[in-house]
Structure formats: structure tokens, C-alpha cells
Backbone as CSV, one residue per row, in Angstrom:
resi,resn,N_x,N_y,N_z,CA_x,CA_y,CA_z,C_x,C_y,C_z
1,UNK,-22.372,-13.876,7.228,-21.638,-12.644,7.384,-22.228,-11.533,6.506
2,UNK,-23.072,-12.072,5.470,-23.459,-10.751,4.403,-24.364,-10.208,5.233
3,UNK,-25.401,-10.969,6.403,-26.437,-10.346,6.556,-25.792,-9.222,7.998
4,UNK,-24.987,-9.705,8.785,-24.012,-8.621,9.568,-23.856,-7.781,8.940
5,UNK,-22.946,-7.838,7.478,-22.162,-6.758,6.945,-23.267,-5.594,7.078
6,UNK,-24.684,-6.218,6.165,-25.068,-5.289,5.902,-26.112,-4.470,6.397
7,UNK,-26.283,-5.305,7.676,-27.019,-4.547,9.307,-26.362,-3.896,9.644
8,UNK,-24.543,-4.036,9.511,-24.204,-2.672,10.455,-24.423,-1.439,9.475
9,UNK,-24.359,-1.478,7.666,-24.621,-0.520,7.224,-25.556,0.104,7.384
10,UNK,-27.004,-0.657,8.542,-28.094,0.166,8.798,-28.941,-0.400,7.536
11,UNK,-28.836,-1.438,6.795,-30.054,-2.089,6.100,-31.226,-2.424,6.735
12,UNK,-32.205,-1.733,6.167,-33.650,-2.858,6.930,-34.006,-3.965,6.095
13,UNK,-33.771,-5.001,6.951,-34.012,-6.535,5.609,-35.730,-6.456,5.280
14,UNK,-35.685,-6.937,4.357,-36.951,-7.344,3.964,-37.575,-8.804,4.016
15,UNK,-36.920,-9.256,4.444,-37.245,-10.715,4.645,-36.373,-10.895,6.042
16,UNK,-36.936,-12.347,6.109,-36.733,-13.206,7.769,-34.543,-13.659,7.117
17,UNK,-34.114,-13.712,8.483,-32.470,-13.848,8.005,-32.555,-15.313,7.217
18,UNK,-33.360,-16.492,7.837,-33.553,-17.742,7.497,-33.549,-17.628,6.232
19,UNK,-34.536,-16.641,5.419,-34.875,-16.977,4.122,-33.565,-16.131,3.236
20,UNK,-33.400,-15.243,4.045,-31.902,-14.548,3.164,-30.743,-15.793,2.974
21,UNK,-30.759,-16.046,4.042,-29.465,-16.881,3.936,-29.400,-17.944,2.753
22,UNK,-30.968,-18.380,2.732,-31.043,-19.515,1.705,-31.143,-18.966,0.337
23,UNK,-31.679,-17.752,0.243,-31.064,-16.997,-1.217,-29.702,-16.171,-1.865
24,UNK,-29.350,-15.988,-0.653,-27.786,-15.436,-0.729,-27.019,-16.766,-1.131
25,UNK,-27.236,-17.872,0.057,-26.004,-19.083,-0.754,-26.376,-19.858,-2.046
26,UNK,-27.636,-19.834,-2.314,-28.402,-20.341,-3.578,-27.490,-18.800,-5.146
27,UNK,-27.344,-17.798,-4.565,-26.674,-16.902,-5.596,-25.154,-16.906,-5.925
28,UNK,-24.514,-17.234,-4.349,-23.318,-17.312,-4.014,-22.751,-19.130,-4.912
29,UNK,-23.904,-20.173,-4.983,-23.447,-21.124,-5.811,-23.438,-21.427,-7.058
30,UNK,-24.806,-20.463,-7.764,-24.609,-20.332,-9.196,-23.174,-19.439,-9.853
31,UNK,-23.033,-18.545,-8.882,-22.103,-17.885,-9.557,-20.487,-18.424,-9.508
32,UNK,-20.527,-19.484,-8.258,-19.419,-20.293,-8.476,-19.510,-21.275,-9.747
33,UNK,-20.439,-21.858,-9.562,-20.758,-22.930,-10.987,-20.561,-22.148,-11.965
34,UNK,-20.927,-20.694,-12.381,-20.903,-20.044,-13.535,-19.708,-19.499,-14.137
35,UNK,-18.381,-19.586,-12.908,-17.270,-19.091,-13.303,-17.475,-17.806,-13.591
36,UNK,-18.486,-16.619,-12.521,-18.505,-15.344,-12.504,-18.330,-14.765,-11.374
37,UNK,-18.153,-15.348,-10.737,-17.993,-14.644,-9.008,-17.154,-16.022,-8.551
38,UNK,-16.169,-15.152,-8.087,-15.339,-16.020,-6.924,-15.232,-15.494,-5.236
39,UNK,-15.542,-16.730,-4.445,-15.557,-15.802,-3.289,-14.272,-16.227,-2.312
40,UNK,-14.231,-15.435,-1.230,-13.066,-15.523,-0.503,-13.308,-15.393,1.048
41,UNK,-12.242,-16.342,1.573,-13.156,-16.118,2.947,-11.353,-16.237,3.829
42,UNK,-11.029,-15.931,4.791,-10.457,-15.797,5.787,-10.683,-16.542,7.197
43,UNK,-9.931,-17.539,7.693,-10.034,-18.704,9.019,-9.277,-18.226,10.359
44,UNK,-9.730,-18.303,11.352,-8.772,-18.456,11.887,-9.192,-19.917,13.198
45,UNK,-8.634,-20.510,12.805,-8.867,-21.759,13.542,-9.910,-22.513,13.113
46,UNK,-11.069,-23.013,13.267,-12.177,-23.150,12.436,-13.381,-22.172,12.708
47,UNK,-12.896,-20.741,11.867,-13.779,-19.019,12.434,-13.681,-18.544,10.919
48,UNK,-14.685,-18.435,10.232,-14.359,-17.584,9.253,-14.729,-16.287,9.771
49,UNK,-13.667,-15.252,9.734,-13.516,-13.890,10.306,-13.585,-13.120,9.165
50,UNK,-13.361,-13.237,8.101,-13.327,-12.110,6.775,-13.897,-13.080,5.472
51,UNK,-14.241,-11.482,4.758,-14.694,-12.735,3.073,-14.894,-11.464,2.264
52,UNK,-14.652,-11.614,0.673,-14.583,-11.027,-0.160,-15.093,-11.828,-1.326
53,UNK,-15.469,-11.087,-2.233,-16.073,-11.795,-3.500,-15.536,-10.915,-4.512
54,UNK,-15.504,-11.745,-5.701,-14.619,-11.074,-7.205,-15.523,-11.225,-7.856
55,UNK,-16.616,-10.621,-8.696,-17.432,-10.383,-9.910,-16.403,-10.756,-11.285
56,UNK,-15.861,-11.376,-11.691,-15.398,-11.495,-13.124,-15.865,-10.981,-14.660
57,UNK,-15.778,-9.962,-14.822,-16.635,-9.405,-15.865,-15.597,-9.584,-16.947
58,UNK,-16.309,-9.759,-18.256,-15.481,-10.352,-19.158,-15.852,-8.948,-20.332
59,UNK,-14.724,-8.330,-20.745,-14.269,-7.128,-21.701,-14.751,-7.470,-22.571
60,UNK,-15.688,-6.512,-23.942,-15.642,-6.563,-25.009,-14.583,-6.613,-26.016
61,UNK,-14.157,-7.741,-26.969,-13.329,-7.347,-27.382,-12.650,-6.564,-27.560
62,UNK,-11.082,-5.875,-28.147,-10.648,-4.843,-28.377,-9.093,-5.442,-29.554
63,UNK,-9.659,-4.523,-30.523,-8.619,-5.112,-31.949,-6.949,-5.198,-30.823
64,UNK,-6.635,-4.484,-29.710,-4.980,-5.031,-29.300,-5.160,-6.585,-28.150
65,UNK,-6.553,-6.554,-27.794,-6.529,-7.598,-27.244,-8.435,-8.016,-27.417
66,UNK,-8.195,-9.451,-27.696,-9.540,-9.902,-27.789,-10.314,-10.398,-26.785
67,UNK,-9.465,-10.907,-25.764,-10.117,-11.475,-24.627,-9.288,-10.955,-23.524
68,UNK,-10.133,-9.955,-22.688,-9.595,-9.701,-21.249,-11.239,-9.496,-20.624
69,UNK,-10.321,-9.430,-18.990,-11.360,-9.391,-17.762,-10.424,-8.714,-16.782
70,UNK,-11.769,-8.235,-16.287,-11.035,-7.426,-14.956,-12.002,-7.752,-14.052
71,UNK,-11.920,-7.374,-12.524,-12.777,-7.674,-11.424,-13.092,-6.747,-10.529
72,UNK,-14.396,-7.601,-10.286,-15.435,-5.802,-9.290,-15.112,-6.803,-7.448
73,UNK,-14.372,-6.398,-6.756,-14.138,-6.068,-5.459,-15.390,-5.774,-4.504
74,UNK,-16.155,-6.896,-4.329,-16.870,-6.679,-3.326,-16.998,-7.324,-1.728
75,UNK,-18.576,-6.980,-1.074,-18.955,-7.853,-0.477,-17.678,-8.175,1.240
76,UNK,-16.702,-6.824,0.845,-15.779,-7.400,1.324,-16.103,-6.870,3.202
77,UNK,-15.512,-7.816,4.119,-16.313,-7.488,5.417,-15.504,-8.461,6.637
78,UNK,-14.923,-8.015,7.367,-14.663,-8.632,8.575,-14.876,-8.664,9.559
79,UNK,-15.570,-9.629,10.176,-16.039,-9.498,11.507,-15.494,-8.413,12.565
80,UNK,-15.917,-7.315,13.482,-15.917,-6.633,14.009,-14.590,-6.457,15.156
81,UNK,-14.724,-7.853,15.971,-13.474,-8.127,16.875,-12.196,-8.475,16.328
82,UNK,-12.488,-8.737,14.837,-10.839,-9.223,14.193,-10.500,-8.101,12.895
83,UNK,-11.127,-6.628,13.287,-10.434,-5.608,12.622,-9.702,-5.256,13.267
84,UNK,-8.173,-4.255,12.138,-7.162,-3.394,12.952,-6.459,-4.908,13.174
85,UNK,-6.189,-5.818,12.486,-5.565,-6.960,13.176,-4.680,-7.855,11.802
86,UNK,-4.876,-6.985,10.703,-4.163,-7.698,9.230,-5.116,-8.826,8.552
87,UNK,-6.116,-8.980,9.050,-6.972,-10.035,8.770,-6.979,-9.597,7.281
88,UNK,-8.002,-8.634,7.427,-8.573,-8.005,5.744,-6.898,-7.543,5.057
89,UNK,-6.065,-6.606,5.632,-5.235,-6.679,4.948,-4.533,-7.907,4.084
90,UNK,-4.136,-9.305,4.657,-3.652,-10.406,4.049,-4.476,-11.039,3.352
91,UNK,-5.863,-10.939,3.446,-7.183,-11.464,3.000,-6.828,-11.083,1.052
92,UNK,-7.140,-9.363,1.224,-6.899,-8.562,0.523,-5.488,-8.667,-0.359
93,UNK,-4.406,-8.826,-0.228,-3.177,-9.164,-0.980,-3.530,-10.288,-1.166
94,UNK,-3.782,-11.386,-0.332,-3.870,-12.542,-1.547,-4.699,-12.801,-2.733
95,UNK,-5.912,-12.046,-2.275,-7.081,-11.870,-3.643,-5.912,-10.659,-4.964
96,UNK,-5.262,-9.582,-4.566,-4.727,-9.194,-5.535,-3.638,-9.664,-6.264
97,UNK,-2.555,-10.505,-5.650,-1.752,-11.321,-5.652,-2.547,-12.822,-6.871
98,UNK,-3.641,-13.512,-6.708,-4.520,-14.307,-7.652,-5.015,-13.762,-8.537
99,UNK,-5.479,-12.009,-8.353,-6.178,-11.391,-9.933,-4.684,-11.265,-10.796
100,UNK,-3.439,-11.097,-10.390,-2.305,-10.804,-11.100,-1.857,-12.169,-11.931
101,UNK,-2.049,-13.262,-11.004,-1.771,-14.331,-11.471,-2.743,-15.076,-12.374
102,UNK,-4.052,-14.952,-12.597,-4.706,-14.758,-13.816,-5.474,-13.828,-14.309
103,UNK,-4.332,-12.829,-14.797,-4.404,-11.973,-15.551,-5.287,-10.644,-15.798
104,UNK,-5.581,-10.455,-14.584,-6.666,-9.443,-14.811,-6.708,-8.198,-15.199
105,UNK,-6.987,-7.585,-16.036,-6.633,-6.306,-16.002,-6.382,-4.978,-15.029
106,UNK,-7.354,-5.363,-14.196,-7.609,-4.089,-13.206,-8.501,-4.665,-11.733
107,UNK,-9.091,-4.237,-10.852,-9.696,-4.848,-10.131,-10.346,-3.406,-9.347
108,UNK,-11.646,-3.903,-9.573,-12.073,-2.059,-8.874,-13.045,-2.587,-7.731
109,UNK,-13.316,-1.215,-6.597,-14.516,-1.413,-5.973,-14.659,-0.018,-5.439
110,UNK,-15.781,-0.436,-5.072,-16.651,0.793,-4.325,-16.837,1.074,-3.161
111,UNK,-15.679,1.617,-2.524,-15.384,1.724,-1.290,-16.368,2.796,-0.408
112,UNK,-16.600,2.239,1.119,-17.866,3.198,2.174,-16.545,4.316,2.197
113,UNK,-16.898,5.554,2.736,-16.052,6.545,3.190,-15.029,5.872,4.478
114,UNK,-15.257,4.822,4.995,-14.610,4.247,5.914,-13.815,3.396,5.756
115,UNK,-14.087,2.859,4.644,-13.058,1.924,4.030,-11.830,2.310,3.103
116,UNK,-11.557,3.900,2.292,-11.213,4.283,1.699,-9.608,3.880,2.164
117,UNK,-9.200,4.027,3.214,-7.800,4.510,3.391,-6.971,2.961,3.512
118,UNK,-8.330,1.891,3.988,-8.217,0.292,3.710,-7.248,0.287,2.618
119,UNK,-8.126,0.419,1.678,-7.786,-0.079,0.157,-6.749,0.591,-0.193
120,UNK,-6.752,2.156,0.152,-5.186,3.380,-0.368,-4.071,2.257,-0.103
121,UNK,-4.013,1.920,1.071,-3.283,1.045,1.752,-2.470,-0.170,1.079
122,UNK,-3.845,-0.820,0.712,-3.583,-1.864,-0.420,-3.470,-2.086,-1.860
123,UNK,-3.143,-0.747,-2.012,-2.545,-0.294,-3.610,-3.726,0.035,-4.517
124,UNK,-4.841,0.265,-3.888,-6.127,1.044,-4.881,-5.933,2.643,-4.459
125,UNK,-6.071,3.164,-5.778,-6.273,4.507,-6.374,-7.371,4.952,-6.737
126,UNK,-7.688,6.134,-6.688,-8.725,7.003,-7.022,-8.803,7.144,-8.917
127,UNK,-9.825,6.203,-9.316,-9.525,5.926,-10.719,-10.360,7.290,-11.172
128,UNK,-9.928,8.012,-12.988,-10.776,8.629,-13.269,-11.435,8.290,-14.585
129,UNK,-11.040,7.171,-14.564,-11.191,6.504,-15.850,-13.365,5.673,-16.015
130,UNK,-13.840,5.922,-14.902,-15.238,5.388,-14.413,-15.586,6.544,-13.677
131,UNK,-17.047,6.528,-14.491,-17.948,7.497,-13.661,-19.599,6.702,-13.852
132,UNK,-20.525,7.405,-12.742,-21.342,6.272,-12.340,-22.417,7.399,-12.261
133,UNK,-23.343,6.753,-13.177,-25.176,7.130,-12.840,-25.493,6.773,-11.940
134,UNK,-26.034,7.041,-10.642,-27.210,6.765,-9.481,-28.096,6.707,-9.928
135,UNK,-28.917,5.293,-10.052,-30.130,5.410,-10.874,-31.229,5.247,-9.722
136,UNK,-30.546,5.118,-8.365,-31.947,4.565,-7.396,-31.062,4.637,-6.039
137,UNK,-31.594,4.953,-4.631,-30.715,5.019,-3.701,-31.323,3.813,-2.961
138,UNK,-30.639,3.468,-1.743,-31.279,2.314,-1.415,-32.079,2.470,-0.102
């Protein structure tokens, strides 16, 4: 599904899909083993139709709290015929519904201009608390 997602954004791959695939799930398993990325996927019958991934970034200390984390919202993408249908919406509450339940501080992402009103939807705000260097376009 990553390599869909990110053909319809109009990516030109650089490699054959064969060899993506085997480096995407080779990244997608360290970072499960590493307890830094969690991913998420959506069924319907035996169809995975949606999937999302959580980056876990872990806070520098701070003298009122020493250990927190919050999560980067990505990757997120549902197959084409099962949008407009609650898929991503329920997908989406249950991933925020699990960052609440361990503890996250915040949970951000970087929404396409098309996705914006998605997320309004699902209780993300226009933060002003982050601002971002473009160091390279793609």
C-alpha cells in the first residue's frame, strides 16, 4: 500500500516495486523490534483497506516531567474504493483512542491539502507551537 500511496502522490520510484517492497518491510520490522514505529492497518474481511504508522519520539527530559513521548502520524492511506466510507475515520480514533491510553503527549502530522478537513474532523488542530525548515523538496 506505501508504494500506491505514494504513486498516486505522483512519486517517480527509483527502484523496481519488488525491491521497494523488500526495503520498506525490512524498515517497517526494525522499527517494530525497536519499539519506534508502530503500525496500523484496517481489514475488512481478509482486505487490508487502510494503514497508518506512529513514529514514537521520545522528549528530552523536562525538570516537571522526565520521561514523555508524543507521536508523528503518518504513512496514513486508504485504498481508493473504501474512502468516504469511515474506514480511515475508525482506523484513526482507534490509533488516538491507544496514544491516550499510553500516554502520549500530543500526536502530530503533516497533512496533503486534501487531507486537512480528514483530520479537523478527527480532533487535529492547526498547531502553532511547530514550525518547519524545508531543507530539500522532493
Amino acid at each position: 500500500m506505501r508504494w500506491d500511496f505514494r504513486a498516486e502522490d505522483g512519486e517517480s520510484p527509483i527502484m523496481s516495486q519488488e525491491e521497494f517492497i523488500g526495503r520498506c518491510a525490512e524498515f517497517l520490522k526494525e522499527g517494530i523490534i525497536s519499539g519506534t514505529w508502530v503500525h496500523w492497518i484496517a481489514e475488512i474481511g481478509d482486505v487490508i483497506v487502510s494503514n497508518a504508522s506512529i513514529n514514537i519520539i521520545t522528549s528530552v527530559p523536562r525538570p516537571c516531567k522526565l520521561e514523555d513521548r508524543f507521536g508523528y502520524l503518518t504513512n496514513v492511506y486508504t485504498k481508493p474504493e473504501y474512502r468516504r466510507k469511515g474506514v480511515g475515520a475508525e482506523l484513526t480514533s482507534k490509533i488516538t483512542a491507544w496514544a491516550r491510553e499510553i500516554d502520549l503527549e500530543l500526536l502530530i502530522v503533516s497533512p496533503s491539502e486534501d487531507s486537512i478537513r480528514f483530520y479537523r474532523r478527527a480532533g487535529f488542530d492547526l498547531a502553532t507551537d511547530f514550525l518547519q525548515l524545508r531543507l530539500r523538496s522532493y
